[in-house]
Each structure stands twice: as structure tokens, then as C-alpha cells.
C-alpha positions as CSV (number, residue, x, y, z in Angstrom):
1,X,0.0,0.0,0.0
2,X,2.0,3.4,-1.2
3,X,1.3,6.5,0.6
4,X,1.3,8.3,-2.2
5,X,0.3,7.8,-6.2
6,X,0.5,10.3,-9.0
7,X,-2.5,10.5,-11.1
8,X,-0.9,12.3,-14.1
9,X,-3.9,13.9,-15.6
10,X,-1.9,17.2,-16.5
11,X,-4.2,20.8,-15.1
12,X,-3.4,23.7,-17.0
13,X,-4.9,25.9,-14.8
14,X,-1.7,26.7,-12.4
15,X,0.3,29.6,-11.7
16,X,1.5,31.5,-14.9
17,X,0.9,28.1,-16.8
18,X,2.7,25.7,-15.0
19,X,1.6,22.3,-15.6
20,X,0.1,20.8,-12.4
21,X,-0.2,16.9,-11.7
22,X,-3.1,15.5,-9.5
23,X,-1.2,13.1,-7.2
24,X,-3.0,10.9,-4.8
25,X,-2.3,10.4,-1.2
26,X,-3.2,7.5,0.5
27,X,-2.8,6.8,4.8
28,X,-3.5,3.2,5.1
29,X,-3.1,2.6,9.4
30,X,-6.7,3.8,10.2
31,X,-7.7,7.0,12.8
32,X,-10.2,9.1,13.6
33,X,-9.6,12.2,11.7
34,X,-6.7,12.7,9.1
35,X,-5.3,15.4,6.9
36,X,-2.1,15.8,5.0
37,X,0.2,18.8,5.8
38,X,3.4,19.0,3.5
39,X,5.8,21.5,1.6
40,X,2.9,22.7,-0.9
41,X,0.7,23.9,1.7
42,X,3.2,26.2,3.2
43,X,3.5,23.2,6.6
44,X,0.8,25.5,7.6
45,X,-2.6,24.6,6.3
46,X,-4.3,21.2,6.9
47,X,-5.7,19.0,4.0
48,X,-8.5,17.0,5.0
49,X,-8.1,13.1,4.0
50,X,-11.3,10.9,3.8
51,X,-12.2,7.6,4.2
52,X,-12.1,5.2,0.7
53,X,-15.2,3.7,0.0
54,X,-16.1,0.0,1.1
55,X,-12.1,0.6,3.4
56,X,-13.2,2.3,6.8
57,X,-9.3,2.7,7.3
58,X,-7.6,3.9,4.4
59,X,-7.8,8.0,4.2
60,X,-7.3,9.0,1.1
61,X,-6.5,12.8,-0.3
62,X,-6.0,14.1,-4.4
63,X,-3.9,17.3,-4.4
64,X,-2.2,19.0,-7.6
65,X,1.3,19.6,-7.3
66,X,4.0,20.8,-9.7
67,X,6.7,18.7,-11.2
68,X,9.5,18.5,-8.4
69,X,10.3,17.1,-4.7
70,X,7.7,17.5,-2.2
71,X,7.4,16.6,1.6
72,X,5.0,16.2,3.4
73,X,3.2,14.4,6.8
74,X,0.2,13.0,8.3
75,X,-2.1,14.7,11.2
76,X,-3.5,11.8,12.8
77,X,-6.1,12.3,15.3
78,X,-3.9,15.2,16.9
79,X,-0.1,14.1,16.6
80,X,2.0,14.5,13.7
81,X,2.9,11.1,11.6
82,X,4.9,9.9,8.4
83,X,5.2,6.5,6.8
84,X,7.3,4.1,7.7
85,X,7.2,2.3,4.4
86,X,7.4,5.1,2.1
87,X,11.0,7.2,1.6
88,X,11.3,9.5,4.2
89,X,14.5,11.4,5.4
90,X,14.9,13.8,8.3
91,X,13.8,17.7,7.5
92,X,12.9,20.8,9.1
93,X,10.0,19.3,10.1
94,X,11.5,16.2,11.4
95,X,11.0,12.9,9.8
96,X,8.7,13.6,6.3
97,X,7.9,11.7,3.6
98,X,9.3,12.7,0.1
99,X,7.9,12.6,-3.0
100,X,9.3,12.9,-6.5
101,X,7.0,14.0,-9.9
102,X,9.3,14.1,-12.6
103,X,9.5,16.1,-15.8
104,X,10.7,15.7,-19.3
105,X,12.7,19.1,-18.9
106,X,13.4,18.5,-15.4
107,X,17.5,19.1,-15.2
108,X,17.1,17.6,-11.2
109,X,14.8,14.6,-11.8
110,X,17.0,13.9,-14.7
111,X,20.2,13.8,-12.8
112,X,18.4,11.7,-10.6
113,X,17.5,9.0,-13.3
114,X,13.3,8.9,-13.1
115,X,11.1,8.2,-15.5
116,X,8.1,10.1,-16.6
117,X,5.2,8.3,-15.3
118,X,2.7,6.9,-17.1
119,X,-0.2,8.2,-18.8
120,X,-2.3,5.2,-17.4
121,X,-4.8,6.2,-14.8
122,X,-6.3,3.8,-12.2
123,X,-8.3,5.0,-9.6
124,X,-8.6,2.1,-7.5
125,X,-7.2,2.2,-4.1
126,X,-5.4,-1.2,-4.3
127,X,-4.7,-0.8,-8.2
128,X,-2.6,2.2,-8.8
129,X,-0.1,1.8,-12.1
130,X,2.6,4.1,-11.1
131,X,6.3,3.5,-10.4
132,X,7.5,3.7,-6.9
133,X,10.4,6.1,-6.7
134,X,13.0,4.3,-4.4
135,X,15.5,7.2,-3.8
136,X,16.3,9.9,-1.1
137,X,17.4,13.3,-1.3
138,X,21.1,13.6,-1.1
139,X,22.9,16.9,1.5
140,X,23.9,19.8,-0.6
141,X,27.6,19.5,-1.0
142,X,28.0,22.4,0.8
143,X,26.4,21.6,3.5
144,X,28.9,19.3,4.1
145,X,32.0,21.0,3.0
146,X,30.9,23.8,6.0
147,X,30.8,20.3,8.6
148,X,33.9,19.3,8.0
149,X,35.5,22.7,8.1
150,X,34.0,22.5,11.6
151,X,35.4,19.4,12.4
152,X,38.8,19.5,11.5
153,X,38.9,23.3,12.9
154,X,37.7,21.5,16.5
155,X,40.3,18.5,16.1
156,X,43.3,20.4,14.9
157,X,42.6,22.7,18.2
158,X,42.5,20.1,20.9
159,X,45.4,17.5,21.8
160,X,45.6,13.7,22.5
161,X,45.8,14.5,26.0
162,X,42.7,16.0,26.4
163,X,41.1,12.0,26.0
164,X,43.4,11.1,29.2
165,X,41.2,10.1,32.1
166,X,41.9,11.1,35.4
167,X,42.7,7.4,36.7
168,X,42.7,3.8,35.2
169,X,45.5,1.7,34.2
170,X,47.1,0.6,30.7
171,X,48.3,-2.8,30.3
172,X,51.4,-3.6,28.1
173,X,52.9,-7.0,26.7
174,X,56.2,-8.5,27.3
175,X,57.2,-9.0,23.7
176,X,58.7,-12.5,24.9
177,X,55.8,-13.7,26.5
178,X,54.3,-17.2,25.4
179,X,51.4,-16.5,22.6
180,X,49.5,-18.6,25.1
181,X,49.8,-16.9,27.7
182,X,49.8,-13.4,25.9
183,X,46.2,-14.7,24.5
184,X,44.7,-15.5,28.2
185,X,45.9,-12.5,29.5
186,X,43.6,-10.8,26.5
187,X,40.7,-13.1,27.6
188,X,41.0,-12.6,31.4
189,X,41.6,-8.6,31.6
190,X,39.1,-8.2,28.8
191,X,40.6,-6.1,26.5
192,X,41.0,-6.4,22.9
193,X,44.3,-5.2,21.9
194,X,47.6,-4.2,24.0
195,X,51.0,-2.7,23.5
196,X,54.2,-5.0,23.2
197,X,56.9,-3.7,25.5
198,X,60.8,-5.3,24.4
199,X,62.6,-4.8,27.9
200,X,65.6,-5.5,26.2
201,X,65.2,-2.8,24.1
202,X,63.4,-0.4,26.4
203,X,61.3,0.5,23.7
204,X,57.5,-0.3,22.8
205,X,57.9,-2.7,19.4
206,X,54.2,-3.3,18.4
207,X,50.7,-3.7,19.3
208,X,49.2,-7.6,19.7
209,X,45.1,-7.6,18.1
210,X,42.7,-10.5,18.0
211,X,44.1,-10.6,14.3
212,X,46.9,-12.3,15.4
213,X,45.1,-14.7,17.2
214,X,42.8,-15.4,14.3
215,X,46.2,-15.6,12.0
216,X,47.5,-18.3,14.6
217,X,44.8,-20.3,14.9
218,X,44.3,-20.8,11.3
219,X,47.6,-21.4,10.3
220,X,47.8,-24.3,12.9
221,X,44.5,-25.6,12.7
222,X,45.6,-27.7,10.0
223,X,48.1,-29.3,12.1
224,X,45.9,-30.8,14.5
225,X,44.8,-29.2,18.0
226,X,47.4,-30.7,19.8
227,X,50.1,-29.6,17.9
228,X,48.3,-26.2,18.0
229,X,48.5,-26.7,21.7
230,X,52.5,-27.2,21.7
231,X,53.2,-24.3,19.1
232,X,51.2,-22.0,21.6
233,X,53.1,-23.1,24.6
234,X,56.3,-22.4,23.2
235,X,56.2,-20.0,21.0
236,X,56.7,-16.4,22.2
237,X,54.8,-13.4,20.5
238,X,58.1,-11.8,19.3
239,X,58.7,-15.5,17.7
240,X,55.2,-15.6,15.8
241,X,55.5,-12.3,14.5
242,X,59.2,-13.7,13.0
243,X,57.4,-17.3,12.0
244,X,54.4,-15.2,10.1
245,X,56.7,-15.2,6.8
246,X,56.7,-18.6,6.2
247,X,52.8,-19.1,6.1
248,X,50.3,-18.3,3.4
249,X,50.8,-15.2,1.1
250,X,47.7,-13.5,2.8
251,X,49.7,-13.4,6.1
252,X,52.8,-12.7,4.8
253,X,51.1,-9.6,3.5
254,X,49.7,-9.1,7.6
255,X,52.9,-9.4,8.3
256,X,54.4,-7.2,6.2
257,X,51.8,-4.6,7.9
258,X,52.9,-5.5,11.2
259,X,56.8,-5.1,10.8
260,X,56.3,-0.9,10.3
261,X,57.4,1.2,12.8
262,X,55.0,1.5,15.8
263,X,52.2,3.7,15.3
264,X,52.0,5.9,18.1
265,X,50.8,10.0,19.5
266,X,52.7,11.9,21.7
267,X,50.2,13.5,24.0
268,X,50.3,16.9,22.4
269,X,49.3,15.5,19.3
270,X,46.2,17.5,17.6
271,X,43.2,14.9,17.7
272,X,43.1,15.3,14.2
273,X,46.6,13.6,13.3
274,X,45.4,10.7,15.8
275,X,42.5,10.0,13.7
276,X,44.2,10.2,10.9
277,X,46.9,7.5,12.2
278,X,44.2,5.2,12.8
279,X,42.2,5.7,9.5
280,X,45.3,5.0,7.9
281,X,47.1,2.6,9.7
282,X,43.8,1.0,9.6
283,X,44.2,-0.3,13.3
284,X,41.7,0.1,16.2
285,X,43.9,2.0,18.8
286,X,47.0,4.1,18.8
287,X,49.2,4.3,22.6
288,X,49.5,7.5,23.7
289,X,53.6,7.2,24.6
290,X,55.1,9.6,26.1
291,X,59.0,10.1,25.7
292,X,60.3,13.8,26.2
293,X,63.0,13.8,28.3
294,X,62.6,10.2,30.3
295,X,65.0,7.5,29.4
296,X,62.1,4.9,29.5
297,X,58.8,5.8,27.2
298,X,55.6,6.0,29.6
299,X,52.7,4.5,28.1
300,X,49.8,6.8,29.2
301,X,46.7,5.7,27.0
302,X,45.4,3.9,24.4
303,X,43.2,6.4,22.2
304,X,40.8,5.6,20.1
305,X,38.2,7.1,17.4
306,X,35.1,6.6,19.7
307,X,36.7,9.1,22.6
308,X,37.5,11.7,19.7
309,X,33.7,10.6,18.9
310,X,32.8,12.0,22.0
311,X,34.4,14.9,22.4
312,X,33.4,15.7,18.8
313,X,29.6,15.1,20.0
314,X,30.0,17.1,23.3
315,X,31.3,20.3,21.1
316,X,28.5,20.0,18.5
317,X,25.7,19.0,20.5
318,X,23.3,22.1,20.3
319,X,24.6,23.0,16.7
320,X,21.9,21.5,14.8
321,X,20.8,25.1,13.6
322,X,24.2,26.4,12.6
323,X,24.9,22.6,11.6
324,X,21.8,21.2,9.6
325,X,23.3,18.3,8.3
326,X,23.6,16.7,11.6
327,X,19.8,16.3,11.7
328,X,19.8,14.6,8.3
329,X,18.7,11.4,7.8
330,X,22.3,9.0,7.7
331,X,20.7,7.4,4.5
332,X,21.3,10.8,3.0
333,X,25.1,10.9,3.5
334,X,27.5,9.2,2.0
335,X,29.2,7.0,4.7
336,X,29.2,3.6,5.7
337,X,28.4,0.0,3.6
338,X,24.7,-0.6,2.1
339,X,22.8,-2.6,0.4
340,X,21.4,-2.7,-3.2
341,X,18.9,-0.2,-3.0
342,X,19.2,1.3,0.5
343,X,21.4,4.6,0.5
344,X,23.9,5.1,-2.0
345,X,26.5,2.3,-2.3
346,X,30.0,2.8,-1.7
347,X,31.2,0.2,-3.8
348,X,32.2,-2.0,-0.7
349,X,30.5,-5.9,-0.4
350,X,28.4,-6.2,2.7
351,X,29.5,-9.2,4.3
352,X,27.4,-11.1,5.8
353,X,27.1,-15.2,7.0
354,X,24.2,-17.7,8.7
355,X,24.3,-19.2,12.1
356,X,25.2,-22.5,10.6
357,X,28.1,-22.4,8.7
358,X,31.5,-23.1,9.9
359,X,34.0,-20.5,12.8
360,X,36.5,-20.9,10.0
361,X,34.7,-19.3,7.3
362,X,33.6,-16.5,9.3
363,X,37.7,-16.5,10.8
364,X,38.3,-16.3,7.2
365,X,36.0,-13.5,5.9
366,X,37.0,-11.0,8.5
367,X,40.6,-11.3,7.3
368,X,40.1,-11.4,3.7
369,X,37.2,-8.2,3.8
370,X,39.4,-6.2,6.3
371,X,36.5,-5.8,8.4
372,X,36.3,-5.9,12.2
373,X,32.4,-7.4,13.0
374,X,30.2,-9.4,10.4
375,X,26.2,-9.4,11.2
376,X,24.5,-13.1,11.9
377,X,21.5,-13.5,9.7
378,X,19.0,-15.9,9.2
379,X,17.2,-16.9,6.2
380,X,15.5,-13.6,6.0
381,X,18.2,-11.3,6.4
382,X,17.4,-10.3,10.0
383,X,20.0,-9.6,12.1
384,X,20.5,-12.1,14.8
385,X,24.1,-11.4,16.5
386,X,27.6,-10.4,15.1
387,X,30.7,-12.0,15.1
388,X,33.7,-9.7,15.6
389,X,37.4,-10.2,15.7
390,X,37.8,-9.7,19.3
391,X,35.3,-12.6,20.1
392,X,38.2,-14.7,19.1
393,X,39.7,-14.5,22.8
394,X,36.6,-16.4,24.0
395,X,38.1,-19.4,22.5
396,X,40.6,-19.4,25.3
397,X,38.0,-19.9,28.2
398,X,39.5,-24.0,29.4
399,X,41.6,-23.7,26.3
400,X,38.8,-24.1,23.8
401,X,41.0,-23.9,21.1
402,X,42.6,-26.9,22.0
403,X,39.8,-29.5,21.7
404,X,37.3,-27.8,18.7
405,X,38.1,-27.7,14.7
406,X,37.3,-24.5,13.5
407,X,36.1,-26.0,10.5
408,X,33.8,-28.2,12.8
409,X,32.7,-26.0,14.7
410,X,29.5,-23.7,13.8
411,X,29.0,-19.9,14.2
412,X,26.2,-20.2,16.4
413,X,28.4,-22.7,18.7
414,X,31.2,-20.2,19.1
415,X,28.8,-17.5,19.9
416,X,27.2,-19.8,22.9
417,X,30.8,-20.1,24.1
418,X,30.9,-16.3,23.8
419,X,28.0,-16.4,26.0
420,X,29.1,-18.0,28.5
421,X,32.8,-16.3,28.4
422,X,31.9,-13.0,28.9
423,X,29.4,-14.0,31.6
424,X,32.3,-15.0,34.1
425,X,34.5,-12.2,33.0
426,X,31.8,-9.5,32.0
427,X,33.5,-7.5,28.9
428,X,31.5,-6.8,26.2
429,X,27.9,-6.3,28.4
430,X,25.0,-5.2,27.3
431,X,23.6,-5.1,23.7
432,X,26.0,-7.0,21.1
433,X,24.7,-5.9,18.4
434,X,24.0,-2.0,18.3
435,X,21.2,-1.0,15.7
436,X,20.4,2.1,13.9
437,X,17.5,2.7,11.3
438,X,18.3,4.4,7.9
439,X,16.3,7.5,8.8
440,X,18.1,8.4,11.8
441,X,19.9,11.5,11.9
442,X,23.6,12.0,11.7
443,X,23.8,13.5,15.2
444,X,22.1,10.6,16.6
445,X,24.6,7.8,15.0
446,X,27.3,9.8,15.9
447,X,26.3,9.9,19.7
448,X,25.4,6.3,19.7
449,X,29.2,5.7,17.8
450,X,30.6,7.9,20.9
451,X,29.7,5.0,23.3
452,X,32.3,2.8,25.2
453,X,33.2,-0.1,23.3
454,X,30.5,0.8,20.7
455,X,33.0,0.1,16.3
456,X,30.0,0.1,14.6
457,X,26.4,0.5,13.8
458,X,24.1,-2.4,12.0
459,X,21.4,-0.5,9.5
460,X,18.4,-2.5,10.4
461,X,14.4,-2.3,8.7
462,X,12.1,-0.8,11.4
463,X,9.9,-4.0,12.6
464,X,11.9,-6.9,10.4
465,X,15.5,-6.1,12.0
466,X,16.3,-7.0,8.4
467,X,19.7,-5.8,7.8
468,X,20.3,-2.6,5.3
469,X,23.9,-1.3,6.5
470,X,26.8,-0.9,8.6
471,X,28.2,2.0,9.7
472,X,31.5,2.2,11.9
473,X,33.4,4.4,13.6
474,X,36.1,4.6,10.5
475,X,33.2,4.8,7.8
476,X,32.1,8.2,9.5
477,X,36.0,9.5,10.0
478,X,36.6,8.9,6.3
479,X,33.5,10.9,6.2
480,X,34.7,13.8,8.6
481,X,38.2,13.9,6.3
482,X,37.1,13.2,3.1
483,X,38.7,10.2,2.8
484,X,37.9,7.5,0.2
């Protein structure tokens, strides 16, 4: 049932000529009393919507509008409405319904692609002939060009300092500790990533990430689980990151990666050149390490984007009239991964796997797609949980990894074992998988994006959960920067 249908019986009688096209509008959820209120009536005066014949609940409403894009809501027995089910973005008015009438001359509707609708007429309710414009209005380039002027003017101005907090601790690696016991460690402190301090050396050498865990585990589980056992035991972390050239191209290419010098911020480093280490490093957290005039390097912090999230969402927070485009609907802005049809694609696969098929596969897709989380679905595309890199630390709760396959063993089996994990230790509490709709605003992804612990956002249908997006802290950077 479409909100909306263009009955294109053209009325010469408008303004200085201009050709006017009777378009239908249709509220199908029932109510009292109904009228339609939109951009052609000035959002001041009501339209009155009646009943259909023989359909009680359907209100229905002709008005003529001119070629072009219109929005407009629903005033349903006293409260303002819009339709879920027809495009809709966020505007001045808050979340409206858009509509599109197209015209051969039309430089705008062109651009956009539309077709002239059909002569064909149908006035039956259920019955109406037209096409069923699925697109959204995209923010005026300027409008962003002004945000991000503001954002890298607030982010060259403050310093990595500013995200130290007044007490907590940081904990750091020996680089010659057992990958065993490095990987417990993980699991037991709950925390996904940590700086490797050579004592030796004196010097911070590298950071140890779940990657390297998932790198481990595949490359032995071929050799049986004992043997993976044994390698573990005796191998040091400083020794696996030497042993990571003789495996498969695709880690030798990791470790490639990993053999740079350590990326690291001093703490008067502008926020903006921390972001800009970790959107290019492509690595979740830089240590704030500071060196001036100490023989041994102090590691202070580990910053990352979703504290420069915050602070960004602290300084912006009542700028929605200066700033319009943070009330604009996210589906309207180029950032993040869609699908076909929903938003404007950036090109980028959406990866995404069932419940039943195999820990390996899933190992294997979040190294070969470079992507920190993939979204559980089930046979309808609804989102059912998400598999992230840093789950794979679970696996050492009563050395798991020592007695399962990871081709044996199935998605949904290694996020029981989550579960249960995280339940003795508490990391990662509270909602797994955090969920945005299309049409919320900017502002309102960003501040959920600013939470603790909170990478990224899954796009989900309002009602169906079914999964449209993802959005992560990196895709918005890139955003903020202008970064491809």
C-alpha cells in the first residue's frame, strides 16, 4: 500500500501556466480524523483526507502539485505522523515523507535518473499503475564542505591529551611472552588489543590484536589441535611475528603490515593527526607514549576514534541550527556499507554469514574483507548477532581452542561459548549488536558511535530487523576527512 500515487492527468490551470499533476495520497493505518500537511501547503494549512469507499481505514486525499520534490506528513487524530514504508528522510519538520513528480525538462529529476510516469490512470485504491520512486534526497555538498570545516577546525585545536582520564590503568605486553599466555591474558583482563613492550630494548615494538590470534589459529589448525597446543606453549609473541613469513601469502602480507614502525601520538598531538593514524594505519587504537626527556617511554593511553567521537559530540551537540546536516537522515550521506537499494552504495561488499556455517569461514572472511564485525543473519536477512574479531579471545575460556576444529565448529556454537565467556568475566555487556534505522539523523549515529566499546552501527528495517547497513566508527571518520 503506497502513501502516495500520481494520477498524471496534467491541469493547465496553475500559476502563470505551470503544468500541475493531481497526485493521490493514500494513509493506510486507520484513525479518527486525518489530513495531510506538507511543503505545498506552506507546513501550515491542513488538507483534509477521507475515508475510501467500502475501506473504513484507508484515508485517502488528491492534491495538484508541480513537477518536483515535495514533503509532506500525516495529522492523525492530533499528533503529527509519516510512513514508515514510504521514503522518508529527516527535514525541518523532522522525519517527512518525500515525493518525487518528474518532468521531461526536469535538469534535477534527470540527474536523478526517473522516469516520466505513465499516462495510465487507475483510480482504485489497491490498483494504482505508477512507479515507486525508491530514492532519497542527497545533502547539498555544501552543507557538508561547512561540517567538516568545523570538524577538522575543533580537532586540529585540541590535543591527544585532552582523551586522558583522570585514573585507570594501561596494560602492556612482554614481547617474549608465550602467545599462550599473551592470548589468556587478553581473555582474562578483557581487553582487545595491547602494546608489546621489548625490555631489552626499552622501547614499545608493536601492538598484539585479535588478528593475530585469528592468523594463529588458522595457520595451525591444519596441524591438529594438539600440535596447536604445543606451538602456543612455546612460542613467544616476538617469535610468531618472525614465523608469520613462512605461512600463506595473505599473512605474509599481515605481516608485512605489522613489521612498520610503531604507530604511536605523543600527548600533544592535535586529535586530528590521531584520527588520521588510525584511518590510515587501519588499526583500532594508537598508545599515547610519552617520551620527552625520560630514558624509559611511559605508556599513558590507548586512544581511540570513539573518545574523539565523544568529544566531537560534546562540542556539536546544540549546533543543529548552525549545523543542519547533523539532523539529516544518515541514508542521505555518503558514509558507511549498504545494500542494493538502500542509500547510496560505496562500492564496498556487505558481508554477511548464517548461524550455521563453519567459525572458520567467518575466521576467514573477517581477514580477507578487512572488516572488524560481520552481522549473523537468518534466512530472511534479519539480524541475529555479530561476530567480531575480538570474540576470538573467547576461544581461550579451558583452552577451547585446543579441543574444537574451527572447521567443525559452527557460528552459532562459538557465539554460545561467547556467552558463556563473557558471563564470568563481564566484557562486552549489554547489547551486542547496536542498531540504527536508515532514517536516523547524523547526530544521533554519531552519539550512539561515541559509546564505550560501541565500532560500529548495523542499518536494520524498522519491525523486520532486516539488515540494510553498517556503519563504523572509521566509515564516519573517512567521512569527517574526506577520505575515500
Amino acid at each position: 500500500m503506497f502513501s502516495s500515487r500520481t494520477d498524471c492527468t496534467h491541469d493547465t490551470a496553475g500559476i502563470s501556466g505551470q503544468v500541475l499533476i493531481a497526485t493521490k495520497f493514500v494513509w493506510p493505518y486507520g484513525g479518527r480524523t486525518v489530513s495531510l500537511i506538507g511543503s505545498f501547503t506552506g507546513w501550515t494549512d491542513r488538507y483534509p483526507m477521507f475515508p475510501a469507499e467500502d475501506c473504513p481505514n484507508i484515508f485517502q486525499a488528491v492534491y495538484s502539485l508541480t513537477p518536483g520534490i515535495h514533503q509532506y506528513k500525516f495529522f492523525v487524530d492530533g499528533e503529527w505522523r509519516h510512513d514508515d514504508q514510504q521514503p522518508h528522510v529527516v527535514g525541518n519538520y523532522g522525519i517527512v515523507n518525500t515525493l518525487i513528480l518528474p518532468q521531461e525538462s526536469n535538469p534535477i529529476l534527470t540527474a536523478l535518473g526517473l522516469e516520466k510516469p505513465s499516462n495510465r490512470i487507475n483510480m482504485d485504491v489497491d490498483n494504482w499503475n505508477v512507479r515507486h520512486v525508491e530514492t532519497t534526497l542527497r545533502v547539498p555538498e555544501a552543507d557538508i564542505g561547512l561540517f567538516r570545516d568545523h570538524i577538522f577546525e575543533l580537532l586540529s585545536t585540541h590535543t591527544a591529551y585532552e582523551l586522558l582520564p583522570d585514573s585507570g590503568k594501561v596494560i602492556a605486553l612482554d614481547s617474549n611472552l608465550p602467545v599462550k599466555q599473551a592470548f589468556h591474558i587478553l581473555y582474562e583482563q578483557g581487553i582487545p588489543v595491547a602494546p608489546l613492550l621489548d625490555t631489552y630494548k626499552g622501547e614499545f615494538v608493536g601492538v598484539l590484536s585479535p588478528l593475530d590470534f585469528i592468523l594463529i589459529l588458522k595457520a595451525l589448525s591444519n596441524h591438529g589441535s594438539n600440535l596447536a597446543e604445543e606451538e602456543l606453549e612455546s612460542h613467544t609473541i616476538s617469535a610468531w611475528k618472525e614465523a608469520k613469513q613462512h605461512l600463506s601469502r595473505q599473512i605474509v602480507m599481515h605481516q608485512r603490515q605489522s613489521q612498520r614502525q610503531l604507530i604511536h601520538a605523543e600527548p600533544y598531538d592535535s586529535l586530528k593527526d590521531v584520527a588520521l593514524k588510525i584511518l590510515q594505519n587501519q588499526v583500532a587504537t594508537v598508545p599515547i607514549i610519552s617520551s620527552r626527556g625520560e630514558s624509559f617511554p611511559h605508556l599513558l593511553y590507548l586512544a581511540s576514534l570513539s573518545e574523539i567521537m565523544k568529544c566531537i559530540c560534546r562540542h556539536f551537540r546544540h549546533s543543529s541550527v548552525s549545523l543542519p546536516i547533523l539532523q539529516q537522515a544518515i541514508c542521505t550521506i555518503p558514509v558507511g556499507t549498504w545494500i542494493q537499494r538502500i542509500g547510496e552504495s560505496n562500492g564496498k561488499h556487505l558481508a554477511m554469514l548464517r548461524p550455521n556455517e563453519s567459525l572458520s569461514s567467518a575466521l576467514a572472511l573477517l581477514v580477507q574483507a578487512q572488516v572488524s564485525s560481520i552481522p549473523i543473519i537468518d534466512d530472511h536477512d534479519c539480524l541475529l548477532d555479530a561476530y567480531s574479531r575480538s570474540d576470538i579471545t573467547s576461544l581461550a575460556k579451558d583452552n577451547a581452542y585446543a579441543r574444537i576444529h574451527l572447521d567443525d565448529m559452527r557460528i552459532y556454537q562459538a557465539l554460545q561459548l561467547r556467552q558463556e565467556s563473557n558471563s564470568h568475566y563481564g566484557f562486552y555487556k549489554g547489547q551486542r549488536c547496536e542498531m540504527c534505522l536508515h532514517s536516523d539523523s547524523l547526530q544521533k549515529v554519531m552519539e550512539q558511535l561515541a559509546n564505550p566499546g560501541v565500532r560500529r552501527l548495523f542499518v536494520v528495517e524498522a519491525g523486520s530487523n532486516r539488515v540494510e547497513g553498517i556503519i563504523s566508527l572509521s566509515d564516519v571518520f573517512r567521512f569527517f576527512f574526506s577520505l575515500a
